[in-house]
Chimera marker file (.cmm) of the C-alpha trace (Angstrom):
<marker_set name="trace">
<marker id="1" x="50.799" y="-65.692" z="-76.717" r="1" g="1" b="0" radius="0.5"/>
<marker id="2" x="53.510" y="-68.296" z="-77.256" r="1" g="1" b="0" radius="0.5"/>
<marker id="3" x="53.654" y="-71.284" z="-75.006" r="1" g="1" b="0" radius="0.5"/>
<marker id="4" x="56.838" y="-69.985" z="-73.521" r="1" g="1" b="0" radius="0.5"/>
<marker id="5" x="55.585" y="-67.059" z="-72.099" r="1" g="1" b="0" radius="0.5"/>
<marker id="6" x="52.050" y="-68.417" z="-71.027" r="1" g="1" b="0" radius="0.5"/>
<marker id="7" x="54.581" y="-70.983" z="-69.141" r="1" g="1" b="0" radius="0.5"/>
<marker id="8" x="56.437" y="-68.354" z="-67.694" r="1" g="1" b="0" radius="0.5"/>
<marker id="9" x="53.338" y="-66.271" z="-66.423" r="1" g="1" b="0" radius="0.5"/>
<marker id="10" x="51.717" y="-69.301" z="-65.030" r="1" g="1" b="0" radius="0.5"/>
<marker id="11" x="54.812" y="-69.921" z="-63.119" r="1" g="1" b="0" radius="0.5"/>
<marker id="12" x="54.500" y="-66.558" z="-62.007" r="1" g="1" b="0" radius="0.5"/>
<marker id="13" x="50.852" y="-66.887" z="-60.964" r="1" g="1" b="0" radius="0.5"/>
<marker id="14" x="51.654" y="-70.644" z="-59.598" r="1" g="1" b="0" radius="0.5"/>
<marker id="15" x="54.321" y="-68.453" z="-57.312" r="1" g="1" b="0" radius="0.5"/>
<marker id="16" x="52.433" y="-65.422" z="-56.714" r="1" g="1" b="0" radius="0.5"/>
<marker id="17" x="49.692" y="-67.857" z="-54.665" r="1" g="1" b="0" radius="0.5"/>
<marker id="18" x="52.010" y="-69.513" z="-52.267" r="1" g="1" b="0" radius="0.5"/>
<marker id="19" x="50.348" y="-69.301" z="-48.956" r="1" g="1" b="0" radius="0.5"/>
<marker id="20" x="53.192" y="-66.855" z="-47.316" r="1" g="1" b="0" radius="0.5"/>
<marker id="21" x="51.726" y="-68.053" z="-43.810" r="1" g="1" b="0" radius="0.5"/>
<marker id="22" x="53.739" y="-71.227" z="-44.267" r="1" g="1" b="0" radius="0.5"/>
<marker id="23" x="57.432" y="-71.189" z="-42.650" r="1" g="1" b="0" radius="0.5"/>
<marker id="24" x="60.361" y="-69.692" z="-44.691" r="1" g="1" b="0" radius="0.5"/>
<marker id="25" x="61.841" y="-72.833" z="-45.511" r="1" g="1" b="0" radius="0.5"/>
<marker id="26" x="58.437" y="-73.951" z="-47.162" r="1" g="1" b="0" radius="0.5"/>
<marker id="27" x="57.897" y="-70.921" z="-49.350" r="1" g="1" b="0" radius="0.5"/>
<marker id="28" x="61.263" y="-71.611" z="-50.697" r="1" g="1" b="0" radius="0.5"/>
<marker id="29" x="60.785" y="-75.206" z="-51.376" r="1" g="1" b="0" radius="0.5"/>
<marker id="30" x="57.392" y="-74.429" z="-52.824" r="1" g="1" b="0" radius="0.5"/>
<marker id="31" x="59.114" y="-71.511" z="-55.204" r="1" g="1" b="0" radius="0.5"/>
<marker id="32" x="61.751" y="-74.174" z="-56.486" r="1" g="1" b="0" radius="0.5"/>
<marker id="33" x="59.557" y="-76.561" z="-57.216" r="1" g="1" b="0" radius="0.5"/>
<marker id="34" x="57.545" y="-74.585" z="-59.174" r="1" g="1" b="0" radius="0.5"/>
<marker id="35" x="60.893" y="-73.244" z="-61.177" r="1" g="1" b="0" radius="0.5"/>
<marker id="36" x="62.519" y="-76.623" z="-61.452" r="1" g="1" b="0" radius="0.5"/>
<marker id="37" x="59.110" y="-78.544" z="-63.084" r="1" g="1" b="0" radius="0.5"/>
<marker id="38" x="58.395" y="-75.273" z="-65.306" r="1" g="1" b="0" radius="0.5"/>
<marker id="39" x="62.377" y="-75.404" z="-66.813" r="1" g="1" b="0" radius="0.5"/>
<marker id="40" x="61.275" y="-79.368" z="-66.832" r="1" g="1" b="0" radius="0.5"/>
<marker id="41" x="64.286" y="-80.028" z="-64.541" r="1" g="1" b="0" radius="0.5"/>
<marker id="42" x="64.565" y="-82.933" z="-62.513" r="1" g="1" b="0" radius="0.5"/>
<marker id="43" x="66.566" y="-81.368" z="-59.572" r="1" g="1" b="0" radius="0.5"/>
<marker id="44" x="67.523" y="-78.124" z="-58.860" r="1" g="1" b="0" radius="0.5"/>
<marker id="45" x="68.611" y="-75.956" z="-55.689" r="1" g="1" b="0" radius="0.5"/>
<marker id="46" x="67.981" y="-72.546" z="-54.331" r="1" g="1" b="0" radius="0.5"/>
<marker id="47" x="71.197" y="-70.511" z="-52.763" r="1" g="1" b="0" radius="0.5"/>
<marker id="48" x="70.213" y="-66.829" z="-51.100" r="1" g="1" b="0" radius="0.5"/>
<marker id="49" x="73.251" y="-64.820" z="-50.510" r="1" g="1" b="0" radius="0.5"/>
<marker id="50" x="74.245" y="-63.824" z="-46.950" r="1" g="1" b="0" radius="0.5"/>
<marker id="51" x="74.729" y="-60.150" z="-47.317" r="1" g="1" b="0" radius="0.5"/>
<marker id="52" x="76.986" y="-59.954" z="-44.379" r="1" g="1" b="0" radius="0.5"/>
<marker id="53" x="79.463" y="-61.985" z="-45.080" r="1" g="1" b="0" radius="0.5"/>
<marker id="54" x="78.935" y="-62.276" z="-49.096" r="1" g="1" b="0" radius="0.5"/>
<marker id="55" x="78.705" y="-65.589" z="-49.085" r="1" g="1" b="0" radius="0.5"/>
<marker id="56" x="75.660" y="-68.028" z="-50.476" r="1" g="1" b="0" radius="0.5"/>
<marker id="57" x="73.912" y="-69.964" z="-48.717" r="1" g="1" b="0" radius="0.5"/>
<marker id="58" x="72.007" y="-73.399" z="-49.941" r="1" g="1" b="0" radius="0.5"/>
<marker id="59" x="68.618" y="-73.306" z="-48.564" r="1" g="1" b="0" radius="0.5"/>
<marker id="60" x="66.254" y="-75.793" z="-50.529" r="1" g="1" b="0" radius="0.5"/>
<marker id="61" x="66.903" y="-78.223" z="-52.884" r="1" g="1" b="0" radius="0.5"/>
<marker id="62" x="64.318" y="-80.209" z="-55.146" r="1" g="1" b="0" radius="0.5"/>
<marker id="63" x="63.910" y="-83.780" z="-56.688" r="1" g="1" b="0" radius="0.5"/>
<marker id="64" x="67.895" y="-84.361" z="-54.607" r="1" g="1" b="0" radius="0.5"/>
<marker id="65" x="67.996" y="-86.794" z="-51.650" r="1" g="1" b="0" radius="0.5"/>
<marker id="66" x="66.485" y="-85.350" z="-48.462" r="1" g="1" b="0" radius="0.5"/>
<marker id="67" x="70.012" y="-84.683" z="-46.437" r="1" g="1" b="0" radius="0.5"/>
<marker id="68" x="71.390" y="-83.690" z="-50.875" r="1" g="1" b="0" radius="0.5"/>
<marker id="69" x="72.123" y="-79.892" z="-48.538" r="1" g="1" b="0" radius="0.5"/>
<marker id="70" x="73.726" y="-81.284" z="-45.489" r="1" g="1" b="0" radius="0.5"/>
<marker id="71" x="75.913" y="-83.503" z="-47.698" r="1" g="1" b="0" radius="0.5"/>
<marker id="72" x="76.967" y="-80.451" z="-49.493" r="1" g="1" b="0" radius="0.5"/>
<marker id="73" x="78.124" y="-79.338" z="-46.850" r="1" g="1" b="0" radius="0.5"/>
<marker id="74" x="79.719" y="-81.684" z="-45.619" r="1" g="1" b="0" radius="0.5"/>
<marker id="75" x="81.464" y="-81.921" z="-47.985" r="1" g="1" b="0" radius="0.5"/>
<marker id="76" x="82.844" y="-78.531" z="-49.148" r="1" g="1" b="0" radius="0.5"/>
<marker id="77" x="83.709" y="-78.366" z="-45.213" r="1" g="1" b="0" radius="0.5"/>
<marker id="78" x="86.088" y="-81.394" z="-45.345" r="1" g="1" b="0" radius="0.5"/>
<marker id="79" x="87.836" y="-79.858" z="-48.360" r="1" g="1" b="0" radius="0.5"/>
<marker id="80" x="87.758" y="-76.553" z="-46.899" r="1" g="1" b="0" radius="0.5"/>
<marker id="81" x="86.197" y="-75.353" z="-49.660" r="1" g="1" b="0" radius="0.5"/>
<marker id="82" x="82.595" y="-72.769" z="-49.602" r="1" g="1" b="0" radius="0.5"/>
<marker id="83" x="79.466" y="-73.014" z="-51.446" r="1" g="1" b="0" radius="0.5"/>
<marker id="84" x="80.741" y="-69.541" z="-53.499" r="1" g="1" b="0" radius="0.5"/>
<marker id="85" x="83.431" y="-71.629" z="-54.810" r="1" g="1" b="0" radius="0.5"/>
<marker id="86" x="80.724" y="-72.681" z="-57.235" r="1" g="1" b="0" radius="0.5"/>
<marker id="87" x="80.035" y="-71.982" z="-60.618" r="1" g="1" b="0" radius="0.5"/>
<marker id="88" x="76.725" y="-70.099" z="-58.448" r="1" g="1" b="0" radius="0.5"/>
<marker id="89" x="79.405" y="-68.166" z="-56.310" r="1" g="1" b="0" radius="0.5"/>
<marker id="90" x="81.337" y="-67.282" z="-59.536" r="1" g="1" b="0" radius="0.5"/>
<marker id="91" x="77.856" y="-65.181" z="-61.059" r="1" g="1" b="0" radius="0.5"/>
<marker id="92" x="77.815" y="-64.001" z="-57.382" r="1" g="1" b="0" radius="0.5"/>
<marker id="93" x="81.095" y="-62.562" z="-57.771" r="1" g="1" b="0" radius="0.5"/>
<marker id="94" x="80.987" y="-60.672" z="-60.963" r="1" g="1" b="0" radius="0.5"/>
<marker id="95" x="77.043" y="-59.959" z="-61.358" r="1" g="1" b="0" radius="0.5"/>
<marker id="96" x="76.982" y="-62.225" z="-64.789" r="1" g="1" b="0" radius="0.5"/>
<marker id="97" x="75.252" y="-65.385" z="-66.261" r="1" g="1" b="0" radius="0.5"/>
<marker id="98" x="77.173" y="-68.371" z="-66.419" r="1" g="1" b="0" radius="0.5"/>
<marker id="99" x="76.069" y="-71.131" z="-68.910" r="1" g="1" b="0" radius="0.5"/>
<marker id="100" x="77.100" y="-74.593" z="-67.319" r="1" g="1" b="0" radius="0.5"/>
<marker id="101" x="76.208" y="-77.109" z="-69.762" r="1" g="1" b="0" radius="0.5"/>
<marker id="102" x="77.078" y="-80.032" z="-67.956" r="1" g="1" b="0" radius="0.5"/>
<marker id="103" x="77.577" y="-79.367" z="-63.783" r="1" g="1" b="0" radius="0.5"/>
<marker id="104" x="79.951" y="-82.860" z="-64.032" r="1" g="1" b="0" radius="0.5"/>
<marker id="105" x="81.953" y="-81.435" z="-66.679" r="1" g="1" b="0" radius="0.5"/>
<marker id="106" x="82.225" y="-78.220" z="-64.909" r="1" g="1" b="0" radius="0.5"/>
<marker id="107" x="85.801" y="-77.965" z="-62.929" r="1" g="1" b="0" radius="0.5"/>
<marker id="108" x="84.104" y="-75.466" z="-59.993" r="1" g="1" b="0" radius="0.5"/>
<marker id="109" x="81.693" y="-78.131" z="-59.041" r="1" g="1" b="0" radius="0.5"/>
<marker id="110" x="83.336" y="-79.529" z="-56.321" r="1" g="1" b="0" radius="0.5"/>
<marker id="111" x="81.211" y="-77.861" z="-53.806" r="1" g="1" b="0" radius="0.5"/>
<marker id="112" x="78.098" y="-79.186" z="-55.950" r="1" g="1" b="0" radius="0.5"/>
<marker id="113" x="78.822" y="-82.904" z="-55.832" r="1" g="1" b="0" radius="0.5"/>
<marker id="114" x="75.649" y="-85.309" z="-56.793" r="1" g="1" b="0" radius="0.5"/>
<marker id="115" x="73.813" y="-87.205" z="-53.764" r="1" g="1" b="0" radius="0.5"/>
<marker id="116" x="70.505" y="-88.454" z="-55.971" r="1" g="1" b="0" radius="0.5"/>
<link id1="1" id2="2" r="1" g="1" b="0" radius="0.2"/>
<link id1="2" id2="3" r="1" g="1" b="0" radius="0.2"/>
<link id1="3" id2="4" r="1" g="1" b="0" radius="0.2"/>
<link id1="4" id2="5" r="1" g="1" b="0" radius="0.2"/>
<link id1="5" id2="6" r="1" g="1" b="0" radius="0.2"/>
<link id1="6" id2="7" r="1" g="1" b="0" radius="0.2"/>
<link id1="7" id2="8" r="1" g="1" b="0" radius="0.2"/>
<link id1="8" id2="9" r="1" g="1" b="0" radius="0.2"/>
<link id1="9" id2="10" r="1" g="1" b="0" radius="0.2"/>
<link id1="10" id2="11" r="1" g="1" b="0" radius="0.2"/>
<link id1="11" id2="12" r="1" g="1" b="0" radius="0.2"/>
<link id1="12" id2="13" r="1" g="1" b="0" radius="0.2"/>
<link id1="13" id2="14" r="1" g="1" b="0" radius="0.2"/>
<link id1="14" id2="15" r="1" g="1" b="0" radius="0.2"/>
<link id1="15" id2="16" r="1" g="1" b="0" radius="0.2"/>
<link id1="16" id2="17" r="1" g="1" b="0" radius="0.2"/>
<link id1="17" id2="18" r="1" g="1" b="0" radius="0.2"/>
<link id1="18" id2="19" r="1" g="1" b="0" radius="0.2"/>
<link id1="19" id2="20" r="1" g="1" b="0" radius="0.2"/>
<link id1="20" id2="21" r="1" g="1" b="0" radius="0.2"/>
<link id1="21" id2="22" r="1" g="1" b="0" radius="0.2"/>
<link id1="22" id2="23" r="1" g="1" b="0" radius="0.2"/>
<link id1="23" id2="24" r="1" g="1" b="0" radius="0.2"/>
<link id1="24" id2="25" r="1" g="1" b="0" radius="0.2"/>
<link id1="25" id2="26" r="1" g="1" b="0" radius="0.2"/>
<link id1="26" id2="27" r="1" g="1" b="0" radius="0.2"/>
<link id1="27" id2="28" r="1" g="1" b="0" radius="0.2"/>
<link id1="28" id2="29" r="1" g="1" b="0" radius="0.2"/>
<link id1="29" id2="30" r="1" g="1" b="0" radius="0.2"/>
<link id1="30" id2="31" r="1" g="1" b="0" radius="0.2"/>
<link id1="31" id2="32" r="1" g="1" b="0" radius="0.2"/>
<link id1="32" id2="33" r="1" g="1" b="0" radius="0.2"/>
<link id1="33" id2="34" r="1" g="1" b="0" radius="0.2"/>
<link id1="34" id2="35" r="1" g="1" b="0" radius="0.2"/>
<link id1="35" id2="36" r="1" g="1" b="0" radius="0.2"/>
<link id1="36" id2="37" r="1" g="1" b="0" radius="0.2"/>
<link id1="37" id2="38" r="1" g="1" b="0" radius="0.2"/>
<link id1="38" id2="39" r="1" g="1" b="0" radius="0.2"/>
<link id1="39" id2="40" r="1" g="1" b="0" radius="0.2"/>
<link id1="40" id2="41" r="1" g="1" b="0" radius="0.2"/>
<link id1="41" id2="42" r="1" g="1" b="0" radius="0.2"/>
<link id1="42" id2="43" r="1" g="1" b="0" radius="0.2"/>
<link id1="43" id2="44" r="1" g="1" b="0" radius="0.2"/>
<link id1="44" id2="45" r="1" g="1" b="0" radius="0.2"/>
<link id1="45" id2="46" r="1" g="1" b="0" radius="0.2"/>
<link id1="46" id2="47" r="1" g="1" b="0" radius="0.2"/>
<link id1="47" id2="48" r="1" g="1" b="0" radius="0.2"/>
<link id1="48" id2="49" r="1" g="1" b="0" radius="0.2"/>
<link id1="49" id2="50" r="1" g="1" b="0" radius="0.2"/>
<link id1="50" id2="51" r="1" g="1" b="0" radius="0.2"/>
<link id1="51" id2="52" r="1" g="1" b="0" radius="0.2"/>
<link id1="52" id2="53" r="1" g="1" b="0" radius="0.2"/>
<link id1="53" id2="54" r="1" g="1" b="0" radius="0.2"/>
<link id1="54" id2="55" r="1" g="1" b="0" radius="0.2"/>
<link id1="55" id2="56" r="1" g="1" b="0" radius="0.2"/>
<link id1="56" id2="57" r="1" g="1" b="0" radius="0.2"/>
<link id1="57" id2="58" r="1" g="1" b="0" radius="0.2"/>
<link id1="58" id2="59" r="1" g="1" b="0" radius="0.2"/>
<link id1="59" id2="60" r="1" g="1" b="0" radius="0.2"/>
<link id1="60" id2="61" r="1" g="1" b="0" radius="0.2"/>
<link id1="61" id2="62" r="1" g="1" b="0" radius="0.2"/>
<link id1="62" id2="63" r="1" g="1" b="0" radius="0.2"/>
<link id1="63" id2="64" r="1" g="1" b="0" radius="0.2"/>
<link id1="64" id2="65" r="1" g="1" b="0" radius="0.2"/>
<link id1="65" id2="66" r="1" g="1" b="0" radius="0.2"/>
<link id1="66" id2="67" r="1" g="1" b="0" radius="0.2"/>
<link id1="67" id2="68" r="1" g="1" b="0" radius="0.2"/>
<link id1="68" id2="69" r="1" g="1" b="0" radius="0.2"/>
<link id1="69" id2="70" r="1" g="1" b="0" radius="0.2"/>
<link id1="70" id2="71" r="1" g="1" b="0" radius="0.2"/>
<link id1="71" id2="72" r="1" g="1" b="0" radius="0.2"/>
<link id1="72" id2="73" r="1" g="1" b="0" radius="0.2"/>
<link id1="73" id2="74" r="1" g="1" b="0" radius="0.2"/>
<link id1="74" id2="75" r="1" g="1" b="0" radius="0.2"/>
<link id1="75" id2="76" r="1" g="1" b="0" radius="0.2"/>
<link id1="76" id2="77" r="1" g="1" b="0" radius="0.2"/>
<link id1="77" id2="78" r="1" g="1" b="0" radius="0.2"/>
<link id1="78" id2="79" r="1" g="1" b="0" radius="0.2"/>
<link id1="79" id2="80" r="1" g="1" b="0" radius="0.2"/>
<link id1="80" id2="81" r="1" g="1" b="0" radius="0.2"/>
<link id1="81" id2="82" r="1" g="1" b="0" radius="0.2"/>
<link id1="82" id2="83" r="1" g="1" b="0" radius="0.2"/>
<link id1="83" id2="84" r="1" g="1" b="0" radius="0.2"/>
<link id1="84" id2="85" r="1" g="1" b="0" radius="0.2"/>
<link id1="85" id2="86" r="1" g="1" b="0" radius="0.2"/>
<link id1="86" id2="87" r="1" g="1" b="0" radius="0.2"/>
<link id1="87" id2="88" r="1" g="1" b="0" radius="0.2"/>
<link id1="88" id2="89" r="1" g="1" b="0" radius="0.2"/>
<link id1="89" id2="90" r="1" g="1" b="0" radius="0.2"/>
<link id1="90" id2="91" r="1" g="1" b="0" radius="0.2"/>
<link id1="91" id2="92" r="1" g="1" b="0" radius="0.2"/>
<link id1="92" id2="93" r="1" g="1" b="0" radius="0.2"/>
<link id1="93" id2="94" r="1" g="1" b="0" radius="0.2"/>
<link id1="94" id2="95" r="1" g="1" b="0" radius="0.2"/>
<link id1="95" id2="96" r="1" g="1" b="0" radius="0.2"/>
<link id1="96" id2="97" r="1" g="1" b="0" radius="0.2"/>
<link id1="97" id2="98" r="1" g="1" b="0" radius="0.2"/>
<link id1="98" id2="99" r="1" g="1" b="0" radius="0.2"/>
<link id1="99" id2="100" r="1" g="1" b="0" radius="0.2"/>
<link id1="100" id2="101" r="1" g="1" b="0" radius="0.2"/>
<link id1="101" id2="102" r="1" g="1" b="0" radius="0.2"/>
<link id1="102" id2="103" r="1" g="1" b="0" radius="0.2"/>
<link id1="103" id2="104" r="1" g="1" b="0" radius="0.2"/>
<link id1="104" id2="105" r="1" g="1" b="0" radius="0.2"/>
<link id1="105" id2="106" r="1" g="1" b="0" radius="0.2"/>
<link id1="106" id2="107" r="1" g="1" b="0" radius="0.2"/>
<link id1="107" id2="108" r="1" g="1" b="0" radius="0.2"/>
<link id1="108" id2="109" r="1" g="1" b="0" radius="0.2"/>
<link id1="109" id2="110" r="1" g="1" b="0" radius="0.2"/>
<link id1="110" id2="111" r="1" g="1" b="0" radius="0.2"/>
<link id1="111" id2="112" r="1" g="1" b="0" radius="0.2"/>
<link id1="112" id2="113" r="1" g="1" b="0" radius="0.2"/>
<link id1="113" id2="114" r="1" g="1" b="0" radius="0.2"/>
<link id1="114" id2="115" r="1" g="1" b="0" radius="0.2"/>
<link id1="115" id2="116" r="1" g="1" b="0" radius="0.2"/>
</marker_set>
């Protein structure tokens, strides 16, 4: 098996054995941090999408600044801008991947503004 995909499925495993006892919030954090160390990212965070009103939400965050989510929005509040205005809100929108190469380069970013 290539060392890709025995990353990926141990990843998978690493995932499938969160303890789902633990709070919401936890399981998230626990998910990302498993995603963001096997992509050997430094940071990363984790948006769900608010079926109601269509609209993501930022719910965890990894190897960012503990308050890196309330900053966010902060933010995006005092420019009246939302989280979807994102490049994350743009694959929201039409259903396809979007390669950002470089998030300061990237002109939607202004909801996505680095705290580390």
């Amino acid at each position: 098996m290539e060392e890709e995909e025995s990353l990926k499925l141990k990843a998978l495993s690493d995932i499938a054995s969160i303890d789902i006892s633990l709070e919401f919030e936890n399981v998230l954090q626990e998910i990302l941090k498993i995603t963001c160390k096997t992509m050997n990212a430094h940071s990363g965070t984790l948006m769900l999408v608010d079926e109601v009103t269509d609209e993501l939400k930022m719910v965890s965050s990894f190897g960012l600044s503990t308050d890196y989510i309330d900053k966010v929005y902060r933010v995006a509040n005092e420019a009246g801008l939302l989280i979807s205005s994102s490049p994350s809100g743009t694959v929201l929108k039409t259903g396809k991947y979007l390669a950002v190469p470089n998030i300061f380069d990237e002109p939607k970013k202004q909801t996505m503004v680095s705290y580390c």
